[in-house]
C-alpha angles and dihedrals in degrees: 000000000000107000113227114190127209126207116203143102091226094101095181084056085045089060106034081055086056095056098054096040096045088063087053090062105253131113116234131214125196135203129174104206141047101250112049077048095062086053102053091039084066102038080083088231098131142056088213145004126207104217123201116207094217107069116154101241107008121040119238084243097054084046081051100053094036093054094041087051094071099013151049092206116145120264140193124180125207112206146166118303104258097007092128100161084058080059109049085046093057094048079052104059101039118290113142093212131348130211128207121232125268104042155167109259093209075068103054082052095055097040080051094054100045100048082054099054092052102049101043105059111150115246079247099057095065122077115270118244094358127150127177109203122187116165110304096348122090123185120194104193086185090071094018091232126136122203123186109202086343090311116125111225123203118222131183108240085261102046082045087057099042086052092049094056090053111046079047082075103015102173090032138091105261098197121223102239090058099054091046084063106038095045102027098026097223128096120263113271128199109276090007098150100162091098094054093045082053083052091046086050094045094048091048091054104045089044118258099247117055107180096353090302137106097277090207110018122200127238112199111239099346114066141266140300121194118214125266105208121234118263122263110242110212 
């Protein structure tokens, strides 16, 4: 069975997380403080740990930093109702989906699921030889690296797969809704920003400006294009 690990000193949440995950086939361990959490997050144990911000001792962020700093391994954050800026934080640093409190289990369950579909795709299931190239970015999706003018650039599995669905259409609106369930796997809901805060890290980390114009522009209300550079006239 796939090990999920909670970190939370809740332990009746611990355990009502428990009782809807178990069905689904996985094992969950639990741990109540930030600590012991750092350390079985790195003991490579799990394919995923739910995170809560309020630890006694240790913030969820500092757990957070501490764990990305030495692994990929998926995280989703469970926060206060309304406390947008926590969240945004979190997307920052390196959480893969967050969840308000209080919330539906059956949720939790599905965020679970999709954050690991998307991040466990087999070597064989990616095109062979094949490199996307759009100005100075190049992505090999043989090796599922990304460099930007021979630069590696390291990308968590969402901000990868937000990259991939726009350099599919560079030049093009690329809609919202479209790249929720594409990369989230999950349908645009009212005041969802975690899209647009994947957008903000991507673009922090490609550079903001390819050829003296806007690398992902904005579309209000509609989506994203990136930019398709002019063509070089010889």
């Amino acid at each position: 069975m796939q090990q999920i690990l909670v970190i939370d000193d809740d332990i009746e949440l611990c355990e009502l997380v428990a009782e809807y995950l178990e069905p689904e086939g996985y094992q969950v361990e639990a741990v109540h403080d930030g600590v012991q959490g750092v350390e079985r997050a790195l003991s490579e144990d799990h394919v995923l740990a739910v995170l809560d911000y309020m630890l006694p001792g240790v913030n969820g962020f500092e757990v957070l930093r501490q764990i990305r700093a030495r692994s990929r391994l998926p995280i989703v954050m469970l926060t206060a109702r309304g406390d947008d800026m926590n969240r945004i934080i979190g997307l920052q640093i390196g959480a893969a989906d967050y969840l308000p409190k209080p919330f539906n289990p059956l949720e939790l369950v599905a965020r679970i699921n999709a954050v690991l579909r998307r991040t466990r795709a087999e070597p064989d299931q990616r095109p062979a030889a094949e490199i996307v190239t759009v100005g100075d970015v190049e992505m090999d999706k043989r090796t599922h690296t990304v460099r930007r003018a021979s630069e590696c650039i390291d990308l968590t599995a969402v901000e990868y797969s937000l990259l991939e669905n726009l350099l599919k259409a560079p030049g093009h609106i690329v809609g919202r809704e479209d790249l929720v369930k594409e990369v989230l796997h999950r349908e645009l809901s009212p005041f969802d920003r975690s899209i647009d805060t994947h957008v903000s890290n991507l673009r922090r980390k490609l550079g903001h400006l390819v050829e003296g114009v806007e690398r992902i522009k904005t579309v209000r209300s509609v989506g994203y294009i990136y930019a398709l550079p002019e063509p070089k006239i010889e």
